[in-house]
C-alpha positions as a Markdown table, in Angstrom:
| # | Residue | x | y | z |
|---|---|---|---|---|
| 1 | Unk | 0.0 | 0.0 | 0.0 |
| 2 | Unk | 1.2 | 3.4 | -0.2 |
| 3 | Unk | 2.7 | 5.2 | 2.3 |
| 4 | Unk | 0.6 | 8.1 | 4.4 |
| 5 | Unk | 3.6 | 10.5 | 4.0 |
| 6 | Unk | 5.1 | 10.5 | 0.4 |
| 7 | Unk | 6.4 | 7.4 | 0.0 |
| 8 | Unk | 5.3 | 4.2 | -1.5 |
| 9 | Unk | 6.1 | 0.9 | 0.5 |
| 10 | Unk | 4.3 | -2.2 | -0.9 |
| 11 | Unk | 3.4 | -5.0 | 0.9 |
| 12 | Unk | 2.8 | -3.2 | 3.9 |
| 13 | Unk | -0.2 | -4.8 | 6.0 |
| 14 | Unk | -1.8 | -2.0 | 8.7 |
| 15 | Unk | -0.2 | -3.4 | 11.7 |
| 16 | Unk | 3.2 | -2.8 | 10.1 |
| 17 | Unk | 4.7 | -0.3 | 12.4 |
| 18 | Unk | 6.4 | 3.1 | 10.7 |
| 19 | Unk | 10.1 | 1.3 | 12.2 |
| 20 | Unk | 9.5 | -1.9 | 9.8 |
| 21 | Unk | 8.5 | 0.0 | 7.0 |
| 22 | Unk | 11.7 | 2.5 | 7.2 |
| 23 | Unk | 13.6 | -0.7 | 7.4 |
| 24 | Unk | 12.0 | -3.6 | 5.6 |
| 25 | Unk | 14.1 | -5.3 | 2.9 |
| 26 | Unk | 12.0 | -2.8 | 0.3 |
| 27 | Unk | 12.0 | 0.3 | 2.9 |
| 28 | Unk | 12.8 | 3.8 | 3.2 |
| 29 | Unk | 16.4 | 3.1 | 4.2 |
| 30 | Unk | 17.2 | 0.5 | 1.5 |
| 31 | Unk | 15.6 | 3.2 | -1.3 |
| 32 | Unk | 17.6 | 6.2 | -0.8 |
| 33 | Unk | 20.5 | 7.1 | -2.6 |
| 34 | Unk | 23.4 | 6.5 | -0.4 |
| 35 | Unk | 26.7 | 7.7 | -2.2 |
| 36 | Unk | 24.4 | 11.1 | -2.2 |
| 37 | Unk | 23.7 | 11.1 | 1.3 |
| 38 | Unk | 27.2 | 10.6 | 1.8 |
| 39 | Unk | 28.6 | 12.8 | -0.3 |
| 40 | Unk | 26.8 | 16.1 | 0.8 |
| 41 | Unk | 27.4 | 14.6 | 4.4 |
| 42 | Unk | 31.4 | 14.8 | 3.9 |
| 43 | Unk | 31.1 | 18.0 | 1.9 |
| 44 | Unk | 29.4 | 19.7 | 4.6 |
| 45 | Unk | 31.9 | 17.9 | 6.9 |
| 46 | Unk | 35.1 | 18.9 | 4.8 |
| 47 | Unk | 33.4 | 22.5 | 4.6 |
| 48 | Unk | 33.3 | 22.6 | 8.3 |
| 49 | Unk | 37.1 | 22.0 | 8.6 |
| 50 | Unk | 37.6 | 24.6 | 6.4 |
| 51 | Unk | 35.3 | 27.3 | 7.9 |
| 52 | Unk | 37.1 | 26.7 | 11.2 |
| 53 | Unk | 40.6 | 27.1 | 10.1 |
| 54 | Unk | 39.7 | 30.3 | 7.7 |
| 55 | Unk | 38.0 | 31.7 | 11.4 |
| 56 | Unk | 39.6 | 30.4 | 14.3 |
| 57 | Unk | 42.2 | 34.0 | 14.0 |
| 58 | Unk | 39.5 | 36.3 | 13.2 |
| 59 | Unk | 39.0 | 37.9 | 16.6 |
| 60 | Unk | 36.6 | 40.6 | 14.7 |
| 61 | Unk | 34.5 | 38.2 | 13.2 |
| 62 | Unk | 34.4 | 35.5 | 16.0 |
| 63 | Unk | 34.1 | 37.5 | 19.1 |
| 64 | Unk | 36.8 | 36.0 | 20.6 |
| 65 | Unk | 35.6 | 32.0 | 20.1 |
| 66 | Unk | 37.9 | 30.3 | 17.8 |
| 67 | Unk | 34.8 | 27.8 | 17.3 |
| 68 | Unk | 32.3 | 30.4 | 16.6 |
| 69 | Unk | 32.0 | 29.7 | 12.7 |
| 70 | Unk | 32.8 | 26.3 | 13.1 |
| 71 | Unk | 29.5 | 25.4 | 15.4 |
| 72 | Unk | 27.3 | 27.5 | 13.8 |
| 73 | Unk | 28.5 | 25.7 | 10.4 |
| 74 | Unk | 27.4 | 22.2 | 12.1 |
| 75 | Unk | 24.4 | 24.1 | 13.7 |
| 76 | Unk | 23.6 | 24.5 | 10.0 |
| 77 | Unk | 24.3 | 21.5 | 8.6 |
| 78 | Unk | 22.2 | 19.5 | 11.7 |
| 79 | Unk | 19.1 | 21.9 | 10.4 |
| 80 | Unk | 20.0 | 21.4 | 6.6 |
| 81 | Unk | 19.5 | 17.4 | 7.5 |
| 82 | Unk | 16.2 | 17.7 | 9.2 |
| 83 | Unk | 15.0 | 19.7 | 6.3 |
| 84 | Unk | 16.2 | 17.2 | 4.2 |
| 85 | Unk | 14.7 | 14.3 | 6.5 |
| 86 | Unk | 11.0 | 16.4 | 6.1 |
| 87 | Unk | 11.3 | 16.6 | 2.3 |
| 88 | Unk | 11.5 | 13.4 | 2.2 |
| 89 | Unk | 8.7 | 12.8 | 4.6 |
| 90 | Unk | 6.3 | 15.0 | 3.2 |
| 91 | Unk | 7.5 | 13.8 | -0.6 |
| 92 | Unk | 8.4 | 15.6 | -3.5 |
| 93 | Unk | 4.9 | 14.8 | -5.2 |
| 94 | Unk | 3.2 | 16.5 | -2.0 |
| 95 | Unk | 5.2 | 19.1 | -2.1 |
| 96 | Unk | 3.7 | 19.6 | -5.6 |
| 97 | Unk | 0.2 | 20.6 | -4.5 |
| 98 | Unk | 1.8 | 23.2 | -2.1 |
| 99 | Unk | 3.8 | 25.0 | -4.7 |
| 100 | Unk | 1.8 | 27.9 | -5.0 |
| 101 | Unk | 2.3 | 29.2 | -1.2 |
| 102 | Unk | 5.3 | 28.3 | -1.4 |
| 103 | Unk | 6.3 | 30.3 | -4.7 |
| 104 | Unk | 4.0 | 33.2 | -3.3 |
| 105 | Unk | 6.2 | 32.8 | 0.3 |
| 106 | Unk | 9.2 | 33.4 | -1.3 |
| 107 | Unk | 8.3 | 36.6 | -3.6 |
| 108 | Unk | 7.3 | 37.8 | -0.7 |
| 109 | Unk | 10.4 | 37.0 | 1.3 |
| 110 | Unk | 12.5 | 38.3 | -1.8 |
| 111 | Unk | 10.4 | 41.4 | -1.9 |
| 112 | Unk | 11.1 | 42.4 | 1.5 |
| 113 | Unk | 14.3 | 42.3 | 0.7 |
| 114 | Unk | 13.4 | 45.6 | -0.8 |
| 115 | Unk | 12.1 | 47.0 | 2.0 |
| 116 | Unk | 14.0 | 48.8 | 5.0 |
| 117 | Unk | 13.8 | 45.8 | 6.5 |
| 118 | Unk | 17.1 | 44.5 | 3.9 |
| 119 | Unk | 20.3 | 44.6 | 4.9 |
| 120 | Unk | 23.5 | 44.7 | 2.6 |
| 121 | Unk | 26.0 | 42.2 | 3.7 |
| 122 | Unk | 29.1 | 41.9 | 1.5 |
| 123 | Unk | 28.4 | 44.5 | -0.7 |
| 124 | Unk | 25.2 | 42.6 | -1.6 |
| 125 | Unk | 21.5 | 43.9 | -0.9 |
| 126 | Unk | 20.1 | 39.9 | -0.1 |
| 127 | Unk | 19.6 | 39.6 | 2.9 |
| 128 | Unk | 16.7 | 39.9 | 5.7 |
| 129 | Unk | 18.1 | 40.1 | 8.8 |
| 130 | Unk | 16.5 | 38.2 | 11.5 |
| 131 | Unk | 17.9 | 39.1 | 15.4 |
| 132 | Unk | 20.1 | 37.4 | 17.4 |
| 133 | Unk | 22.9 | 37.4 | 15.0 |
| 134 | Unk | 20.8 | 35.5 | 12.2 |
| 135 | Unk | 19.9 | 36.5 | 8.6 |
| 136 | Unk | 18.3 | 34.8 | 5.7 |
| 137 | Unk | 18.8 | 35.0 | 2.4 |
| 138 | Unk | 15.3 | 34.6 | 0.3 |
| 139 | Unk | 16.8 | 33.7 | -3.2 |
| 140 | Unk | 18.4 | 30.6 | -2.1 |
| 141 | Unk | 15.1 | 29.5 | -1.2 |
| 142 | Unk | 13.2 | 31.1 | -4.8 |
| 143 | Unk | 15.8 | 28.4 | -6.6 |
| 144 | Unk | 13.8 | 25.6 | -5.2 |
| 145 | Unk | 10.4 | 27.6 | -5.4 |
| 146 | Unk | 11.5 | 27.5 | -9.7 |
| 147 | Unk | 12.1 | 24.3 | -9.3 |
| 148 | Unk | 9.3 | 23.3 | -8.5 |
| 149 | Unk | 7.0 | 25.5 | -9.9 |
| 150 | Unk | 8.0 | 25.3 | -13.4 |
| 151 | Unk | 8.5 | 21.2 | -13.0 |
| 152 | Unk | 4.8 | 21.5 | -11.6 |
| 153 | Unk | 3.6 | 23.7 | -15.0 |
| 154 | Unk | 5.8 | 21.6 | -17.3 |
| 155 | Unk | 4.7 | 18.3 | -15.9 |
| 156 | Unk | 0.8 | 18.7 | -15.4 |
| 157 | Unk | -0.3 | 17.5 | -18.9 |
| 158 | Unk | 2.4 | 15.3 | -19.7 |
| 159 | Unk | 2.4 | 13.3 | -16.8 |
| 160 | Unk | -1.5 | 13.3 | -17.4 |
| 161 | Unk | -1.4 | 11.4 | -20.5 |
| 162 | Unk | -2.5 | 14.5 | -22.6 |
| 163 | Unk | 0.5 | 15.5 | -24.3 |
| 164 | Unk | 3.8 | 14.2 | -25.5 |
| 165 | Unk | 5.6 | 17.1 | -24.4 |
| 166 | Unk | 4.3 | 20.6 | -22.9 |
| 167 | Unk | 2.5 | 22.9 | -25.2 |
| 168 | Unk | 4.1 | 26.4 | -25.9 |
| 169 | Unk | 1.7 | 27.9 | -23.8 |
| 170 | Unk | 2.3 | 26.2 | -21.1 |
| 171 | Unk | 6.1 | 27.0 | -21.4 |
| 172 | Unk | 5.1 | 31.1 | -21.4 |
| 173 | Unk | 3.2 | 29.9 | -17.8 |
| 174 | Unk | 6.3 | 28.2 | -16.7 |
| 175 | Unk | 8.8 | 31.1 | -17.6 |
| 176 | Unk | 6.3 | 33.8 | -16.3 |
| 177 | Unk | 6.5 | 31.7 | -12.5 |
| 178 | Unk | 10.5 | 32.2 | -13.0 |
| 179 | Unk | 10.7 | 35.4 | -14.4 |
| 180 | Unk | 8.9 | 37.3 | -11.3 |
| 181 | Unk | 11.2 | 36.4 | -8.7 |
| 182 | Unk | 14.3 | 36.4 | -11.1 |
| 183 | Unk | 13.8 | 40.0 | -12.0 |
| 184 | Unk | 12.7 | 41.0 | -7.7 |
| 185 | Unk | 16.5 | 38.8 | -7.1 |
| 186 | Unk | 18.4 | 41.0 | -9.9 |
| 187 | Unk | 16.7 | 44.5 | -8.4 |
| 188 | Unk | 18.9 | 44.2 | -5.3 |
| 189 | Unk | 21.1 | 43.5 | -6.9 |
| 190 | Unk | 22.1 | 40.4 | -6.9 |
| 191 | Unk | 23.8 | 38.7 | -9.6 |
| 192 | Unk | 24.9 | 35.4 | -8.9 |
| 193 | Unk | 21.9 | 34.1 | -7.6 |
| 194 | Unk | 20.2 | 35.4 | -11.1 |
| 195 | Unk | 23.1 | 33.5 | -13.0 |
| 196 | Unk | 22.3 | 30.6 | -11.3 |
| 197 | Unk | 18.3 | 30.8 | -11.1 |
| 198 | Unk | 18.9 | 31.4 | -15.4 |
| 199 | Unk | 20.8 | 27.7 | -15.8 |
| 200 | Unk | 18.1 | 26.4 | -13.4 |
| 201 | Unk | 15.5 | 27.8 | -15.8 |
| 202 | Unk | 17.7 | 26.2 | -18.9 |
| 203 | Unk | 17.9 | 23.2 | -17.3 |
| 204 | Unk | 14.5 | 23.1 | -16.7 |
| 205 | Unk | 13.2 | 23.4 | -19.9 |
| 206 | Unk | 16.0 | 21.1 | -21.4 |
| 207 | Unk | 14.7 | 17.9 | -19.3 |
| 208 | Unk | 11.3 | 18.7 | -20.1 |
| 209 | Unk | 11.1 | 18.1 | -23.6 |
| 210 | Unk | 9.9 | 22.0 | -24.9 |
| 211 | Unk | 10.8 | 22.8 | -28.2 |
| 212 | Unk | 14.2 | 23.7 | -29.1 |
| 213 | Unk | 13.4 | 26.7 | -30.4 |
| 214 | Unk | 12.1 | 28.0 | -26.4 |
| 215 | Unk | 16.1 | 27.2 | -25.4 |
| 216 | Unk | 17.5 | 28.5 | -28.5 |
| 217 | Unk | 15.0 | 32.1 | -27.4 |
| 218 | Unk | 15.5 | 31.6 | -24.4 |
| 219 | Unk | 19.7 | 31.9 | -24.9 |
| 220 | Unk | 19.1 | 35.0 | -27.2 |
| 221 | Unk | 17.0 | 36.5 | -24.6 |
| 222 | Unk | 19.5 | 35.9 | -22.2 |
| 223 | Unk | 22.3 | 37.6 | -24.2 |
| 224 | Unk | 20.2 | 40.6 | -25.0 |
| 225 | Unk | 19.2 | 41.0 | -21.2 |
| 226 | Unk | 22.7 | 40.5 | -20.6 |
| 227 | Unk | 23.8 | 43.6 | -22.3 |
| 228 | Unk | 20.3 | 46.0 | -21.5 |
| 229 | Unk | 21.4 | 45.0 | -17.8 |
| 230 | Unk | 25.0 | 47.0 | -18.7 |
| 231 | Unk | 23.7 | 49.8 | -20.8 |
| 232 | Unk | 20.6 | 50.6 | -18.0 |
| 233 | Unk | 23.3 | 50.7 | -15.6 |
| 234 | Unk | 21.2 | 47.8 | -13.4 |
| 235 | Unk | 24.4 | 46.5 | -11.5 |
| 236 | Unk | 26.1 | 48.1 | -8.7 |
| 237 | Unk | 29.6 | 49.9 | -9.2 |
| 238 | Unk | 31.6 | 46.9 | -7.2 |
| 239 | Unk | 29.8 | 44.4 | -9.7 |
| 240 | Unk | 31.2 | 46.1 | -12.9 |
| 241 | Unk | 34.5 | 46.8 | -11.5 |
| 242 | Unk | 34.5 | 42.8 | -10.8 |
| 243 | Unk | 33.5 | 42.5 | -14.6 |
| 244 | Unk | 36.6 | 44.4 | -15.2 |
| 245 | Unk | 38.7 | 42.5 | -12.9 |
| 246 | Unk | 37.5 | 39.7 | -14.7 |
| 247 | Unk | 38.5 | 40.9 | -18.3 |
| 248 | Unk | 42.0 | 42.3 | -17.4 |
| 249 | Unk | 43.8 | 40.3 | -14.4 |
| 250 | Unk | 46.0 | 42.9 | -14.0 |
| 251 | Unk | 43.2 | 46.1 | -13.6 |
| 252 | Unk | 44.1 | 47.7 | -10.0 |
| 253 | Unk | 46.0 | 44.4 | -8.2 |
| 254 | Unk | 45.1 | 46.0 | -5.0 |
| 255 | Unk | 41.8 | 47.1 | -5.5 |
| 256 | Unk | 38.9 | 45.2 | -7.5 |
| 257 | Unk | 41.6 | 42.3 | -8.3 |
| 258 | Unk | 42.5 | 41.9 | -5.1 |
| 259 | Unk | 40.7 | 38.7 | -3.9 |
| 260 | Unk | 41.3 | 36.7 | -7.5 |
| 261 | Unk | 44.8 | 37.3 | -6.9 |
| 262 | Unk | 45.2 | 36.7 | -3.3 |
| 263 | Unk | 42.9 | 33.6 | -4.2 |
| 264 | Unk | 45.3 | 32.0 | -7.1 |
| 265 | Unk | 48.0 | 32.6 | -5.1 |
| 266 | Unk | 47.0 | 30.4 | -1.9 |
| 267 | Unk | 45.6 | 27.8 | -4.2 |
| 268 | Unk | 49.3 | 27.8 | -5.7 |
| 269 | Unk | 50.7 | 27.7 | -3.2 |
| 270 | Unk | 49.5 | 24.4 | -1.8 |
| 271 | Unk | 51.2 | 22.0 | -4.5 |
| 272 | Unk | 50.3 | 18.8 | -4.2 |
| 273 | Unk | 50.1 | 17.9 | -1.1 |
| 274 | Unk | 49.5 | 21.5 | 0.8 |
| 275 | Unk | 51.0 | 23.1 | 3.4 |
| 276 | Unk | 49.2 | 21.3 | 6.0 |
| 277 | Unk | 46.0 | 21.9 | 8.1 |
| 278 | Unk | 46.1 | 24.9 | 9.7 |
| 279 | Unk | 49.1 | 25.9 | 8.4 |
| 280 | Unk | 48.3 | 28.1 | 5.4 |
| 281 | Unk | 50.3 | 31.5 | 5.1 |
| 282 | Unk | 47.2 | 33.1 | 3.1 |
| 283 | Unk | 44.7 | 31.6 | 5.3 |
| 284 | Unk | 46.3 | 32.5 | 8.9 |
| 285 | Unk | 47.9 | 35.7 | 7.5 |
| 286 | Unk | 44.1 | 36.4 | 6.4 |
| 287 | Unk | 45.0 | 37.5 | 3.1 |
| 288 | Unk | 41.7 | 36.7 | 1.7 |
| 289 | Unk | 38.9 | 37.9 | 1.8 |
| 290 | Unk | 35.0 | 36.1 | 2.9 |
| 291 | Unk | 37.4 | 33.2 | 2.8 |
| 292 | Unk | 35.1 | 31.3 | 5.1 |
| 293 | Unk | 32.2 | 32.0 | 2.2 |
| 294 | Unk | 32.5 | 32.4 | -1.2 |
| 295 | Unk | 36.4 | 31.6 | -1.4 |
| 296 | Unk | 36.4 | 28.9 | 0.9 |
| 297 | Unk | 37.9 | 26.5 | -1.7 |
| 298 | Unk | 41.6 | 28.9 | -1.4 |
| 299 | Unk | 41.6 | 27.2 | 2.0 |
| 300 | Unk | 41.3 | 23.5 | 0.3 |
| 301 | Unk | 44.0 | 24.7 | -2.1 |
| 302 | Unk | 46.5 | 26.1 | -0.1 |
| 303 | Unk | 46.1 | 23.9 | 2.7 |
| 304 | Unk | 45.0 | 20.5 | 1.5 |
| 305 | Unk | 46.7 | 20.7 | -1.8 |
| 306 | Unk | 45.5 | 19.2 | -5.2 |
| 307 | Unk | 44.8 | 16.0 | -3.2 |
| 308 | Unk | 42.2 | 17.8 | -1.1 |
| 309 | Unk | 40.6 | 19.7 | -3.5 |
| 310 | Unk | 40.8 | 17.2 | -6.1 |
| 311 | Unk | 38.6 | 15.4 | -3.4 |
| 312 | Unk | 36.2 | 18.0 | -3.4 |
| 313 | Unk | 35.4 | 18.1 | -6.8 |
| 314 | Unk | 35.0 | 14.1 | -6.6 |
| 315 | Unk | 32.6 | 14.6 | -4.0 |
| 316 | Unk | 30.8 | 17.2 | -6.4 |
| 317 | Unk | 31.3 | 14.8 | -9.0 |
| 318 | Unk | 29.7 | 11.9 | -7.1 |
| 319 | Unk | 26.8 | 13.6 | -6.1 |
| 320 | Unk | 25.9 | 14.7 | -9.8 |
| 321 | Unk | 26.5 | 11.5 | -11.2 |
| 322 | Unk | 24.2 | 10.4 | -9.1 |
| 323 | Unk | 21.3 | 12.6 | -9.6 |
| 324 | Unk | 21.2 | 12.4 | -13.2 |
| 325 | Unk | 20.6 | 8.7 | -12.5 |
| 326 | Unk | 17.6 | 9.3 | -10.8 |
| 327 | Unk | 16.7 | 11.7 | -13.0 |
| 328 | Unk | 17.6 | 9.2 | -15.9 |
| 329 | Unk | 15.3 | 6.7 | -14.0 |
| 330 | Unk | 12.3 | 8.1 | -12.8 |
| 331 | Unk | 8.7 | 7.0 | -14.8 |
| 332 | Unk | 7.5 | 10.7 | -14.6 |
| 333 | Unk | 8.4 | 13.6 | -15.8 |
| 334 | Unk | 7.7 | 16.1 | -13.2 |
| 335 | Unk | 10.6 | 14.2 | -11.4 |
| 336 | Unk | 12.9 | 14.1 | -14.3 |
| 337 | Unk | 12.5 | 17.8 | -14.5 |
| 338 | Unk | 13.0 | 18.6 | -10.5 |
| 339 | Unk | 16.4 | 16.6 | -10.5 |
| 340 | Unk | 17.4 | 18.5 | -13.7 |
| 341 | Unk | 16.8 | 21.5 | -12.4 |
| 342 | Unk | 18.8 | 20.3 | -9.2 |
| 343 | Unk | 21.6 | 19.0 | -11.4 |
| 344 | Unk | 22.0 | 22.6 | -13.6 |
| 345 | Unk | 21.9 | 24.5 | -9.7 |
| 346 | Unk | 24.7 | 22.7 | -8.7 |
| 347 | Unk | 26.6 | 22.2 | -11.5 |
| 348 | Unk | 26.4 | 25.6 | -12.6 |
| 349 | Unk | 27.5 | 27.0 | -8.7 |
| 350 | Unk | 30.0 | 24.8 | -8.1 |
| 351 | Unk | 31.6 | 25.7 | -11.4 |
| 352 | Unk | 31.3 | 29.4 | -10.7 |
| 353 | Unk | 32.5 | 29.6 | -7.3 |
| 354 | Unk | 35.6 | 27.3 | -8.3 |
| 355 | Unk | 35.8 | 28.9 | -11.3 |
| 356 | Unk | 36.1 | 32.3 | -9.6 |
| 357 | Unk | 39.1 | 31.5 | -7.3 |
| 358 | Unk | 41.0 | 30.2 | -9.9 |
| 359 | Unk | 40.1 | 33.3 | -12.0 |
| 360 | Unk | 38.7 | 31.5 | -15.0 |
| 361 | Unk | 35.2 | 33.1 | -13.9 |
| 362 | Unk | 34.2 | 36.7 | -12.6 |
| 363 | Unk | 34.1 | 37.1 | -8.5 |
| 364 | Unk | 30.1 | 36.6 | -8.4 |
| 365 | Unk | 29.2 | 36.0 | -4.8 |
| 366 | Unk | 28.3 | 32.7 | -4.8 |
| 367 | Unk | 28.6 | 30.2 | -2.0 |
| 368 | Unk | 30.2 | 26.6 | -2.8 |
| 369 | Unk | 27.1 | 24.2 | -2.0 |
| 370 | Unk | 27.3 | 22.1 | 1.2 |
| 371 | Unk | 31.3 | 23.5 | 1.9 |
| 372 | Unk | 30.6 | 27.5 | 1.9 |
| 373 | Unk | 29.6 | 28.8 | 5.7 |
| 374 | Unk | 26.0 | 29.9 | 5.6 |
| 375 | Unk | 22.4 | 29.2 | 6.7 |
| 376 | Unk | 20.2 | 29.8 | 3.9 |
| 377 | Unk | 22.6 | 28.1 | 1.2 |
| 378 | Unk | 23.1 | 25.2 | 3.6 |
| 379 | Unk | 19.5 | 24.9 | 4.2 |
| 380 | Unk | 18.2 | 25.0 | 0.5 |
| 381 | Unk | 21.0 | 23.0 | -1.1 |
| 382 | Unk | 19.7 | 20.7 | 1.8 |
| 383 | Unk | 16.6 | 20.5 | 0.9 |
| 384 | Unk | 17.7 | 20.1 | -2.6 |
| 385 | Unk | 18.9 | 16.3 | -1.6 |
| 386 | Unk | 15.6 | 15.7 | -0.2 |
| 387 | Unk | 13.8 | 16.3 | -3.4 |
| 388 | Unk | 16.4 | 14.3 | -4.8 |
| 389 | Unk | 15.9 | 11.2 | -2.6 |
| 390 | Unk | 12.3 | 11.9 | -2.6 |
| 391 | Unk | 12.0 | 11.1 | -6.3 |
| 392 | Unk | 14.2 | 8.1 | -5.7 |
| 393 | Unk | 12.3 | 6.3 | -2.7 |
| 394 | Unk | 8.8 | 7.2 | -4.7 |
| 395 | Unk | 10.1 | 5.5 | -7.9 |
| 396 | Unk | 8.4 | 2.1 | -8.8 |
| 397 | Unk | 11.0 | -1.1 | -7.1 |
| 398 | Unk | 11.3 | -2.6 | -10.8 |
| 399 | Unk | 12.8 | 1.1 | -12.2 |
């Protein structure tokens, strides 16, 4: 019979307790996707080991507590798991009939952004904060919200029996959904989330079987926005000047190149092998900036060598090989389309924020998902597995 909370267990008589199901030889456990689980689990691990050593000398950020970051890292990634835990839960085909609050919850939360109650952290309008030494950051919850709202539009018919593939009209419904929130994110402004939310929306449409010619637009569209962003003078001062940076390494060392610099240089200066744990001149000199954020990976580099980041990327590596299994082998097509829209998020972020420290990509702000310090990230990328394992338990046992 089916289970009461997402999942599908057959077999199951009504004295079964939930214990047996979870751990029957066809139960929850046995389903999920472990080299996933684990993956994210020793990223978030490896992430905490990297936040604490590019903290434990910064008296002005810690207060005084070498273990400040580093708790508040695990803090996050013991909340991150229970999300991921109730995703699973509630199911991702549950969570399909409560996409519209939760797309209107997040405009809303984006849109207060623009309020006085914003606050600019980094340079970056993004953020809401909370009390207590807490803020969130709304647009790393509206990349799930496109997810699956767009999967949800995409799907409906198709999934149905009604169509081969969605109708055009549908796919204006779908991009309207992502376009609202895309264009409240890019008012702030903030960039890389809108970089990232525009390969979710690619993805998207690639795994759902929309005409070429809706990519193919959808590219062009992209490019043209791309430039009427620069001529309307959209983006803030510090985000062209990291454009610039970008386009000539050696524009203003000391100023707007500053961080790709000092980056390359502590990721060179690890070798092989790395200087050891701890023992980074870039990292305990603090030569870098929001090292235990967006360039957390210089502390992998400098540190833990080629070995240890070469790990990382495995890690990465696993975890997307992974996922475009289950999105290879799921029956429907609203799942295909959430676990593409997965893969493209972190694929595409992972690449940037790498990318950016090794200066083959412009600085864009972006955390490095389950190893960057931060709530919001660590919560949606979270969350993000539990869709992921979601579609995997749901699937049928013979798939």
């Amino acid at each position: 019979m089916s289970g009461s909370h997402g999942f599908s267990v057959s077999g199951y008589g009504p004295e079964r307790t939930w214990l047996s199901r979870v751990t029957a030889r066809d139960g929850l456990l046995r389903r999920l996707d472990w080299p996933i689980l684990l993956s994210a689990l020793a990223l978030s691990l490896i992430g905490a080991v990297l936040v604490y050593s590019a903290t434990r000398n910064r008296t002005e950020l810690t207060g005084g507590d070498p273990y400040n970051f580093l708790l508040r890292h695990l803090l996050n990634t013991g909340i991150g798991i229970a999300l991921m835990i109730g995703t699973i839960w509630l199911g991702h085909r549950n969570l399909r009939t409560a996409v519209p609050i939760l797309y209107g919850v997040t405009v809303f939360l984006v849109l207060l952004v623009l309020t006085p109650l914003g606050a600019t952290i980094n340079g970056a309008h993004a953020w809401i904060v909370i009390g207590g030494g807490f803020t969130l950051q709304p647009s790393e919850f509206v990349k799930v919200t496109i997810i699956l709202g767009m999967a949800m539009l995409l799907a409906a018919r198709v999934d149905a029996g009604d169509r081969a593939h969605p109708g055009h009209r549908t796919v204006v419904q779908a991009l309207g959904l992502a376009v609202i929130p895309i264009v409240i994110v890019l008012l702030m402004p903030d960039l890389g989330s809108v970089m990232v939310m525009a390969m979710i929306v690619l993805g998207v449409l690639l795994a759902s079987g929309a005409s070429n010619r809706w990519v193919f637009g959808l590219l062009g569209t992209g490019a043209l926005g791309a430039i009427a962003v620069w001529q309307l003078n959209v983006l803030d001062e510090y985000q062209i000047n990291r454009f610039a940076a970008f386009a000539n390494p050696e524009l203003d060392p000391a100023g707007v190149g500053y961080n790709t610099n000092q980056a390359r240089i502590a990721i060179g200066s690890g070798g092989l092998s790395g200087m050891g744990l701890f023992k980074g001149s870039q990292t305990t000199g603090q030569f870098v900036p929001e090292q235990q954020t967006d360039f957390v990976f210089t502390v992998a580099g400098e540190e833990l060598g080629f070995i240890g980041a070469g790990l990382i990327l495995v890690l990465l590596g696993v975890l997307l090989w992974r996922a475009c299994r289950i999105a290879r082998e799921t029956t429907e097509l609203y799942g295909t389309i959430v676990a593409a829209g997965i893969i493209a998020w972190f694929a595409f972020q992972s690449f940037e924020n790498i990318g950016m420290t090794l200066g083959i990509m412009p600085v864009a702000g972006l955390p490095l998902p389950f190893v960057s310090y931060g709530g919001s990230a660590m919560f949606a990328v979270w969350v993000a597995v539990g869709l992921l394992q979601s579609i995997r338990v749901q699937r049928p046992l013979s798939a």
